[in-house]
N, C-alpha and C positions, 0 to 999 in steps of 0.2 A: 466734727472738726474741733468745736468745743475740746472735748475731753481729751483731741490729742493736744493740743496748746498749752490748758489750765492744768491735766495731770499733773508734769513733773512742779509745777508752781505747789500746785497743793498741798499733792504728797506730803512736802515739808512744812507747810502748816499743818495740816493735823498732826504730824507728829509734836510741833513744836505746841500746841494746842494741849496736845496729852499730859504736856509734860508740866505745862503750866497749872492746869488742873487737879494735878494731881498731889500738887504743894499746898503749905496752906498759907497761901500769900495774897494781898491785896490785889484786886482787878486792877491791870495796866491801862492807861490812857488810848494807848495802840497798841497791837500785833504785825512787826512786819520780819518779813526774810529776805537771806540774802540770796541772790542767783550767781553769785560772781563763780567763774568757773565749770557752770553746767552749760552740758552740750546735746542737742539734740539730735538724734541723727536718722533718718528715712530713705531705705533705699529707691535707686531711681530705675532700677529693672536690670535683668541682667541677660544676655543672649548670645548665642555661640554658637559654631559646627564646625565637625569636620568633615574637608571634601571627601574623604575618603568613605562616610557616611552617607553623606548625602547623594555621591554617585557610587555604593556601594557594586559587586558583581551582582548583587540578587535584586536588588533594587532596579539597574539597569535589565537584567532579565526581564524583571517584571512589565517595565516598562516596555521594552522589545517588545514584548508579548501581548500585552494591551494593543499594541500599534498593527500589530501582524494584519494583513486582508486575509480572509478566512481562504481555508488551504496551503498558505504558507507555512515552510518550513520552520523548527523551531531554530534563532538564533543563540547562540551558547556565548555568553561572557564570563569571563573569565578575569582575577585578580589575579597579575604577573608581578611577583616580586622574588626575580633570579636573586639580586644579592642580599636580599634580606636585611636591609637596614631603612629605617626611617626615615632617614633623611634624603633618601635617591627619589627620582623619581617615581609619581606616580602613573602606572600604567595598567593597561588592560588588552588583554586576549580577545578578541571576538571570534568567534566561528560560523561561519553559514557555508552551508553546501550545495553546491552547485549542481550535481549529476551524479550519481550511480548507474553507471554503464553495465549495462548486462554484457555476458563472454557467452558465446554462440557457443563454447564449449562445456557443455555438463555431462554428469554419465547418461542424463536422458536419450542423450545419441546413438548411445550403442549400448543402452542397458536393457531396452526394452521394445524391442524392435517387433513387429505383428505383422501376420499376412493373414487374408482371408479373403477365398472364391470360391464361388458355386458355381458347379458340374452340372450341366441338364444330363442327366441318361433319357435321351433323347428316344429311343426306341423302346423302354419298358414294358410299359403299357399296352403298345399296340404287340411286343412278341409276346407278352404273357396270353393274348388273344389269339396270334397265329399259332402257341405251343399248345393248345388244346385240342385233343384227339378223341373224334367221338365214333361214337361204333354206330357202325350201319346197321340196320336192320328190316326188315321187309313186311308188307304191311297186305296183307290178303283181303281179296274185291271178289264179288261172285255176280256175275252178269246174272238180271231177272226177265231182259226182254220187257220188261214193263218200267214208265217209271215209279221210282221208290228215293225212298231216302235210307242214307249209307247207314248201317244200325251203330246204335251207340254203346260204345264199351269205355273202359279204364283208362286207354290206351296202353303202346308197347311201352312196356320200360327199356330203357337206355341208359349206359354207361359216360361220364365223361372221362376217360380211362387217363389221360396224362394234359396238365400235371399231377401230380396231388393236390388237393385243396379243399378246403369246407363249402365256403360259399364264396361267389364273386358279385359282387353290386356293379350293376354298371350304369353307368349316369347317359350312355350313349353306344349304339353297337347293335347288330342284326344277325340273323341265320339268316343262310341262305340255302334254302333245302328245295336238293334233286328230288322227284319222285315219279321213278321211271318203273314200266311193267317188266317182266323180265323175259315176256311171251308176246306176239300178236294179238292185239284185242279182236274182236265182231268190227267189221268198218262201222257198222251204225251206231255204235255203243258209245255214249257219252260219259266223264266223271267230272260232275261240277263238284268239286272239294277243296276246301280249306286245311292246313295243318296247324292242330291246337299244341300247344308246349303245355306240360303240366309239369307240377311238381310230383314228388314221386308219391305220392299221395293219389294223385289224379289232381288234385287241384288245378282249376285251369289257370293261365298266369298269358300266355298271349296267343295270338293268332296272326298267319298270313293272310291276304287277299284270297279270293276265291274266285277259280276259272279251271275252263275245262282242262285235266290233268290224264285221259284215257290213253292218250297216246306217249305221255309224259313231258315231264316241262323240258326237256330238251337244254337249250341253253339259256333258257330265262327258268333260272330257279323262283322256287315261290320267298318270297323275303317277310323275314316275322320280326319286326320292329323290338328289341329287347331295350329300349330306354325306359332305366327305373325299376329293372326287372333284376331278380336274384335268380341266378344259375346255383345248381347244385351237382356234385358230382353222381348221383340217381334220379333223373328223369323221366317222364312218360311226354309221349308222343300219341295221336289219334287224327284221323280224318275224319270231316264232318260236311255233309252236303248233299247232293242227290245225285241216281244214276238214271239212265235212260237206253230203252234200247238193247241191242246184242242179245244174247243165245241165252237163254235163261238155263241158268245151272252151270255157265262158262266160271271154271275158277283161275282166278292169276294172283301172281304175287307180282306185287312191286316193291323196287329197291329202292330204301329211303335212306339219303345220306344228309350231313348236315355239317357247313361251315360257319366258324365265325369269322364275322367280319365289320372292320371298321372299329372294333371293340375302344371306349372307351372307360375305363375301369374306375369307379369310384372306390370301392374296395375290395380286397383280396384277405382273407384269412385260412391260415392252416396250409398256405404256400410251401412247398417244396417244391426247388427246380436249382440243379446242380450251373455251373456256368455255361457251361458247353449247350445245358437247354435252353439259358437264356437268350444266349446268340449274340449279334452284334449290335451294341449299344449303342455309340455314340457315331459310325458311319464311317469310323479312319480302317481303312483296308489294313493298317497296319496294329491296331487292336486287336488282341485276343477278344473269342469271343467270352462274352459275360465281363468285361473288363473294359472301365472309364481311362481315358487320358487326361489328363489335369496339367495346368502350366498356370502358371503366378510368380509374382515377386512379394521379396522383402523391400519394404519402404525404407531404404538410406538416405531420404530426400532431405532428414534432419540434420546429416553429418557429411552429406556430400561434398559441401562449401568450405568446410573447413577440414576434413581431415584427410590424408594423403594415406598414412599405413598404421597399423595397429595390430599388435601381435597379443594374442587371448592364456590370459593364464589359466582362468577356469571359464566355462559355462556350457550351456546348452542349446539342442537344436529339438523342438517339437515342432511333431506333424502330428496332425489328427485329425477326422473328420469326427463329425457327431451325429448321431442315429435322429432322423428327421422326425421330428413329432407325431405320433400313435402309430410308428414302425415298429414292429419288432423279429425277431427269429432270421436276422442277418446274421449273415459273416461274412466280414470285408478284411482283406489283405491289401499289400501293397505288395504290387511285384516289381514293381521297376519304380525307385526315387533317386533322381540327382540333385544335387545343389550345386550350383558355383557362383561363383563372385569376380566374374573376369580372372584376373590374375592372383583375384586372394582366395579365399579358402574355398574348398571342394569338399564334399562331402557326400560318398556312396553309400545305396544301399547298405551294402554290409557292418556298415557302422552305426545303422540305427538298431534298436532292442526295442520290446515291444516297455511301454512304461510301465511300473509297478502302480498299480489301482486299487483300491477297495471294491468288494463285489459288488456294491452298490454304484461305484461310479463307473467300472467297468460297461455297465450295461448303459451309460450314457453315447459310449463311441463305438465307431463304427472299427475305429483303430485307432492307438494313441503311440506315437513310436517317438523315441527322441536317439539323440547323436549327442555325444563330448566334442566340445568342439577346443580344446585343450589342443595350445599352441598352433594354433590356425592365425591364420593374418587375413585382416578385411582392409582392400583396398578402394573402396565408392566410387573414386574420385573418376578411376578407370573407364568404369562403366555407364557412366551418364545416370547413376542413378543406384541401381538395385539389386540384390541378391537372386537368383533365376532357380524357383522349384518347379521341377518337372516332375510328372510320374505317371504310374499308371494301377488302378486302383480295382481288384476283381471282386464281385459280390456272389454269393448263391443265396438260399432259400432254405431256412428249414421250421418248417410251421410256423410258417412267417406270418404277419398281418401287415398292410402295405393300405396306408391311407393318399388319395390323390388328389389335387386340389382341383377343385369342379373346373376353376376355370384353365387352367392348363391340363392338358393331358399329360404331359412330360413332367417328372418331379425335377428338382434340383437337391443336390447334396451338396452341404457347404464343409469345403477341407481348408483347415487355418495352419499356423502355424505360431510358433514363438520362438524367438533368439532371446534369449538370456545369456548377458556378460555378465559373471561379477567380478572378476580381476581384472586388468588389463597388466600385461609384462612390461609394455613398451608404449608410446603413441610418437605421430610425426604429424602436427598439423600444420596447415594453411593460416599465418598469421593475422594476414589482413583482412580474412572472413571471418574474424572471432567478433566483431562487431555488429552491433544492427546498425544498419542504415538511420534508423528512426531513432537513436541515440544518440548519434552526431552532430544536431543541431538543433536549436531550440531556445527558449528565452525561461526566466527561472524566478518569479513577480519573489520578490523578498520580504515584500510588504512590508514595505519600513516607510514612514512618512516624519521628518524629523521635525519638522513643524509641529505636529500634536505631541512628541516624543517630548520636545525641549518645554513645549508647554506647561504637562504632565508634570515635569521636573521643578520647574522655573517660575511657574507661574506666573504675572503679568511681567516678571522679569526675564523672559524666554533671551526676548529680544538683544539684551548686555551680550549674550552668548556671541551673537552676530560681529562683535567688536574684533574677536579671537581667530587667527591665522593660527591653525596649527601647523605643525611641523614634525620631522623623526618618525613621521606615520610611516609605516612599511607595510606590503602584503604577501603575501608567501601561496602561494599554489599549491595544495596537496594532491598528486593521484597517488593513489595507496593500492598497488597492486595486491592479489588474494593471496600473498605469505610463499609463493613460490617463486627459486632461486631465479632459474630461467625468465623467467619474467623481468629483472633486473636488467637484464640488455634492450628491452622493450619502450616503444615510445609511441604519443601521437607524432608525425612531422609535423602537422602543423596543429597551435591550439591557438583559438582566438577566442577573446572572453572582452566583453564588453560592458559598461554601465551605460543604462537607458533610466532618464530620469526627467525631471522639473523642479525648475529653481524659480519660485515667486512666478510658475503656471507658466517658465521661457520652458519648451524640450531641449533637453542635452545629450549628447552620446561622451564619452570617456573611454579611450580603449587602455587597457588594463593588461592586458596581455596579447601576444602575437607572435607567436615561432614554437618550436618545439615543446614540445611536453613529454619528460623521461616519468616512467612509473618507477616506485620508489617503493621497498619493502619495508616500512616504516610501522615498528609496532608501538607508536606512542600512542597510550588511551590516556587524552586530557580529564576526562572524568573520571576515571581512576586517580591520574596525580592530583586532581583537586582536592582541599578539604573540606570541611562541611559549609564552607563562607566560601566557595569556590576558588579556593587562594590557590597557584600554582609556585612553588622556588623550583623548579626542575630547571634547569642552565641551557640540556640538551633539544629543548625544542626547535628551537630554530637552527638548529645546524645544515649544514649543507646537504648532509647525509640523510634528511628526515625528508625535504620539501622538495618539491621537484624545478620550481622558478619563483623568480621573486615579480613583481609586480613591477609597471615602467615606474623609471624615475621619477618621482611627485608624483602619479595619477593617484595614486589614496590620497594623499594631504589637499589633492586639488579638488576629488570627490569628497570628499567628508566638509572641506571648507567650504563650498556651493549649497552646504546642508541639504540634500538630495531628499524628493517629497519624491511617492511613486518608483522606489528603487527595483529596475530589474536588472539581471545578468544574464544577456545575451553573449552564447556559446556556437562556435562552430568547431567542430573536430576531425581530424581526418583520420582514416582507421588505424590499426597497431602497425607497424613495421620494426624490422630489425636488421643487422646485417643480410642475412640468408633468406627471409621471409619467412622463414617457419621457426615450430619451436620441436624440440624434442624432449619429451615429457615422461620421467618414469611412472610406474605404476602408484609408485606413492602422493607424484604432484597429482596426477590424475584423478587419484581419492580424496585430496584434499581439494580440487575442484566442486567435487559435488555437494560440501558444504559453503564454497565460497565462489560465488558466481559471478561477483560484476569485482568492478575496478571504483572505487571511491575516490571522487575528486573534490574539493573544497577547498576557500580560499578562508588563512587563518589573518587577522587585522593585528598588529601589534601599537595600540595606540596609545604613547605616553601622553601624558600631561604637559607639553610645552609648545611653546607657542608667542607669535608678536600679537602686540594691544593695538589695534587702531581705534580712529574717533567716530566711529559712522552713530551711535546710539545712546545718549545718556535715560537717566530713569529719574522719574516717568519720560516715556519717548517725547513729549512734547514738549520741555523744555532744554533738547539738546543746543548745544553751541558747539563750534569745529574750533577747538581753542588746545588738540592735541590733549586732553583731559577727559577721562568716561567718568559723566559727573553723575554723583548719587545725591540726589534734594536732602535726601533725609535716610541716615543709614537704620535709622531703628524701624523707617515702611519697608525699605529693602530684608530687611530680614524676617519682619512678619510673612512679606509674600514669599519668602522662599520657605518659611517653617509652615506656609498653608495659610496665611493670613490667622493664625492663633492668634492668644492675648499675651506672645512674650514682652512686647511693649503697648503701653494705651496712648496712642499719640495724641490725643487730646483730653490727657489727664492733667491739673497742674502741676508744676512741677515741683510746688509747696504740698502738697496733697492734700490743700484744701477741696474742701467739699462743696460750699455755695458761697453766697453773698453775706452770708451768718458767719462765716467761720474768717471774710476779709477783713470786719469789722473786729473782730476779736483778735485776730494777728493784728493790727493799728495800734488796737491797745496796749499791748504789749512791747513795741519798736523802738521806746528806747530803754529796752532791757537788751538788743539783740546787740553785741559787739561786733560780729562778724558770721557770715555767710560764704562758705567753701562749700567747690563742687569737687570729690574726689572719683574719678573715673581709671581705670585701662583698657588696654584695646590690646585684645589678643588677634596677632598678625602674625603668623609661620605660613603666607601664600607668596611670600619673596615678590608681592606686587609693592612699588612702592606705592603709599597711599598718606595724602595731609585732607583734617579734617576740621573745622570750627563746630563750636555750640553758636547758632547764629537767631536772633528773636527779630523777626521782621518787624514789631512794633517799635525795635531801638530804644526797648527797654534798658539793654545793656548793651555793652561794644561788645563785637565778636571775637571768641575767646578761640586764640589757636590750640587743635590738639592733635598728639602727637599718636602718630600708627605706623612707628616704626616698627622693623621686624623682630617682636618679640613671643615668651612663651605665657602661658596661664598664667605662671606662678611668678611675672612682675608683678612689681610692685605700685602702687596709687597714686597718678601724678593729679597734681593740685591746680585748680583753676578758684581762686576769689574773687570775690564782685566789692566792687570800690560802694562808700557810704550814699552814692546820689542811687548806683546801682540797684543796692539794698533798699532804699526810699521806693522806686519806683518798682521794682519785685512787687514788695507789700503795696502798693497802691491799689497795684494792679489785678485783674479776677477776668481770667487764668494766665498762667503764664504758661504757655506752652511751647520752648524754643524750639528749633531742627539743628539734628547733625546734619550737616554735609560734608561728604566727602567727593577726593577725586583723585582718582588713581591715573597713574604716568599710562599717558598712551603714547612713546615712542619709537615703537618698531623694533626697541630692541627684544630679543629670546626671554620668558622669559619661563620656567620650570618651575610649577607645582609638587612637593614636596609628599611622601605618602604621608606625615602627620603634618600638613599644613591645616591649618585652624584659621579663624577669622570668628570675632566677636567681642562684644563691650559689655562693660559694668560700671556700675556707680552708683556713687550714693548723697546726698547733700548733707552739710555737719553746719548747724546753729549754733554758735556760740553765745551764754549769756552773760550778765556782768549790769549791776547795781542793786537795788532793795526793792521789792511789794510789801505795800502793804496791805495786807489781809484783814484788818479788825480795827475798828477807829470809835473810840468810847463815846467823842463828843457829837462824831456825826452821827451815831447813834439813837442819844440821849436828843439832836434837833430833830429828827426825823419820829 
């Protein structure tokens, strides 16, 4: 503090030092200077904003978004300035959205409709058993009169003459073989024998039970257990056992026939058998033989609710079965398919073609047939439900292989379908089904808590906010139907929208809306008209024409004034209606459905800057008084805490800017050099608040000095506050002098509008005047010292 006091003193003694020195003249008695007319002068800080900065659109974003409870939507703010001058109010856009309703109506309905059922051929297995035809043949005994046992040979070979076939596995299934004499045996003559199955090898593979057979089995055939045994279409057959007894030398033949029965077939390979071999499959008297019946729907169960008719520009109708896994050497036809759809489309036989295939995927189906279903009409609604395939489906056999699942005997074949729309000419739906139920009501957490919001902003001066009744708040309702005409006559009848919230941890509700809600083809994109400071001047936003309802009387100005912590919007909807209940839909809105599926609802906030001042808070809150005044102690702490408690002002710097107890002593020194001590200040005020403020020193170092914040711009000019000579005395005595601004703005109820460049901020500087002589250099004090 030295050097700033003694500098300007100095300075001019050294020079005046140089100058003396530099002559050749006698040493002077003294060196002194004069100060008359030097001024000192140190700024006293200086600090400013504008609101339009400080609650910038990005700024508030940000803040929103800090505040959001996780899952919340994001809210959009928005800088509104329709007529684009300066001096209008300041305002802002908000956007938060409330609901995207899904429309029961896409082309998912009728674009991709499936059936699929599976067929038992119920009787396959067991006639591929009963079609086998085996040849009899006769097996020659010679009575010995002694017993003996039956000699052993190869046995007979045998035929299994039809079907055709390589080998059949059977998982389950028996012979049952006659074997009868063809003559009278000896009465005493016994044949205890077994019959062995070979393959045509001779190899043996099974045997029946064994019992006396001389007179033959009659009606209890002998039964040869074939589970697990392979059948071949060249077999051997033999008997094996002992005889007794009768005419020795007696020769007979007996005739050995053989049935299968019970057959259940694990596999068949090298199959041939035309339909008419196969026989009846599935038990309907009214089946051809070798031919399945089949009956299924198409599931309309997605389009049933809302669509009444619908006429087809283009698409298609596919049938196919698919060839059952390790089948092969089928061929399957269709001989009889209908379709219909109650009163809408029908579709014959002779309209299906077999599908165009690759050879490769050919050999996947059993059949693939499709139909044009080109200008056909499906009417759902009619039918409870569903589209009705019937048909009936013939197979044969040609060196086939036919695998069967152990644990059924029966296979199944599974026949599908596809309906493929891709044009629709026309549609007529059911309006009030175009909704989900599960859309219609619900609650919407916005995650707004303006308590930490205003915090975030204000910092310990959140609370001044609470002084402010806003006003001219408005809310606007958007549903934004999907850009199709018809939909213009369309509405909720009823829409209720609510605010559920807390104010200082009381619960409140707020209703916001209640009666009707019109959908509105409104193609304003706010973030398109924004620019890069999200500033909108578009005029046409808020027109009639855009928004569907406006919000009740005051409930925005009465929710935003509550300061709502916990904000939700609770929604009740009732489904679409129109005149008529339905809509009629060309082919073109209907395409542009299945880009654009729900209806957008959101509510847009248009919130100026104006508003009354009441007295409920001055700063710091603990020394408020109700004197219709929001008193600020000290405007230079008010504005550190809103610039973030920075160092725009040091409030306990002095206001001489001295430094210690060193530098008090050295200003004393000096005191009656000092003429006069002026504080020059402004106060930039464009917030149209009125506002009076003093420099006020609680030690009554000096009287409180008024000053003035009236509504002016940056570029006034320096109004002048001087301190009288006792004032100036006790300044310098004193170590620090540290006064306060206070202010206090008009809290009287009246409107009052914030400005887009309104500003609020001060400067200043303190200016020293001095005036008499120092002496700097003294010869005789010198010469005693």
């Amino acid at each position: 503090m030295k050097q700033k006091w003694q500098f300007f003193l100095v300075l001019g003694g050294l020079f005046a030092g140089f100058n003396f020195f530099s002559c050749d003249l006698e040493t002077p008695e003294r060196i002194s200077i004069k100060t008359s007319g030097t001024n000192y002068e140190f700024p006293l800080g200086s600090g400013s904003f504008l609101i339009r900065d400080k609650m910038s659109a990005s700024e508030l974003r940000k803040n929103f978004s800090e505040n959001l409870s996780e899952g919340s939507e994001e809210i959009k703010v928005y800088d509104y300035n329709p007529t684009q001058r300066d001096g209008d109010v300041l305002q802002y856009l908000i956007k938060y959205p409330i609901k995207e309703v899904s429309l029961g109506l896409s082309a998912d309905g009728t674009n991709d409709m499936n059936f699929s059922t599976k067929i038992e051929i119920s009787n396959l297995n067991e006639n591929i058993g009963k079609a086998l035809t085996i040849e009899e043949k006769s097996y020659t005994i010679i009575e010995t009169g002694t017993d003996s046992v039956i000699p052993e040979n190869k046995g007979i070979p045998f035929n299994i003459t039809a079907p055709t076939f390589s080998i059949i596995k059977l998982s389950a299934g028996n012979f049952k073989i006659s074997v009868n004499p063809e003559e009278t045996v000896s009465e005493d003559f016994e044949l205890n024998a077994r019959v062995i199955l070979c393959d045509g090898s001779g190899n043996e593979i099974a045997s029946s039970e064994e019992r006396n057979i001389a007179s033959g089995t009659g009606n209890s055939p002998l039964v040869l257990d074939l589970s697990g045994k392979i059948l071949q279409p060249e077999m051997r057959f033999k008997l094996s056992g002992t005889m007794r007894g009768g005419t020795a030398g007696t020769v007979h033949s007996f005739k050995v026939s053989m049935q299968a029965d019970s057959f259940k077939i694990q596999q068949v390979t090298g199959l041939t058998m035309t339909a008419e071999e196969i026989g009846d499959l599935d038990s309907n008297p009214e089946t051809p033989d070798g031919c399945v019946s089949f009956e299924s729907d198409f599931d309309f169960s997605g389009v049933n609710d809302y669509l009444i008719s619908a006429e087809i520009k283009s698409g298609k109708m596919n049938v196919f079965s698919t060839i059952p896994e390790g089948w092969s050497g089928i061929t399957a036809g269709i001989e009889k398919i209908n379709v219909s759809q109650g009163d809408g489309f029908k579709v014959s036989e002779n309209e299906f073609s077999d599908e165009t295939l690759s050879a490769e995927e050919s050999t996947k189906y059993l059949f693939n047939k499709t139909a044009v279903l080109e200008n056909q009409t499906i009417k759902p609604s009619n039918v409870a439900g569903n589209v009705k395939v019937s048909g009936q489906v013939s197979v044969s056999f040609e060196n086939a292989t036919l695998v069967f699942d152990e644990a059924t005997a029966n296979p199944e074949v599974e026949i599908g379908g596809s309906c493929k729309i891709d044009k629709i000419k026309s549609l007529k739906v059911n309006i009030s089904a175009l909704s989900e139920a599960s859309d219609l009501t619900g609650e919407v957490d916005t995650g707004l808590n303006f308590s930490n919001l205003l915090k975030d902003n204000l910092g310990d001066a959140s609370d001044l906010i609470k002084n402010i009744k806003f006003s001219g708040v408005e809310g606007f309702v958007f549903a934004i139907q999907p850009g199709i005409e018809v939909f213009n006559g369309v509405n909720y009848s009823n829409c209720k929208l609510e605010a559920v919230y807390e104010t200082d941890g009381i619960p409140k509700t707020s209703e916001l809306v209640n009666g009707s809600l019109g959908l509105k083809e409104t193609k304003i994109d706010l973030d398109a008209l924004a620019d890069e400071n999200y500033m909108i001047t578009d005029k046409s936003i808020l027109s009639p024409e855009n928004y569907s309802v406006k919000t009740e009387d005051s409930a925005v100005c009465d929710l935003l004034n509550d300061m709502p912590d916990s904000l939700k919007i609770k929604y009740e909807l009732s489904g679409f209606s129109n005149a008529t209940n339905e809509l009629e839909l060309t082919g073109e809105d209907f395409e542009k459905l299945t880009e654009l599926k729900s209806v957008q609802i959101f509510i847009l906030l248009k919130v100026p800057l104006q508003f009354t001042l009441t007295d409920k808070f001055d700063f710091p809150l603990d020394s408020h008084v109700a004197d219709d005044y929001v008193t600020v102690s000290d405007v230079r702490s008010l504005i550190n805490t809103i610039n973030g408690n920075g160092d725009t002002f040091n409030e306990t710097e002095d206001l001489l800017k001295r430094d210690s107890e060193e530098d008090f002593k050295d200003v004393k020194k000096y005191f009656d050099l000092v003429d006069s001590v002026s504080i020059y200040y402004k106060a930039t005020n464009s917030t149209q608040l009125e506002i009076s403020g003093s420099i006020k020193d609680d030690s009554n170092l000096i009287e409180e000095k008024t000053l003035s914040f009236e509504q002016s711009e940056p570029s006034a000019e320096f109004k002048k506050l001087e301190l009288t000579g006792e004032e100036i005395k006790n300044v310098f005595d004193h170590y620090p002098f540290t006064p306060k601004i206070p202010i206090k703005i008009t809290a009287d109820g009246e409107p009052r509008v914030i400005p887009r460049n309104a500003e609020f901020g001060m400067s200043g500087y303190v200016q020293i005047k001095l005036s008499g002589q120092v002496e700097i250099w003294n010869k005789n004090e010198k010469e005693e010292n």
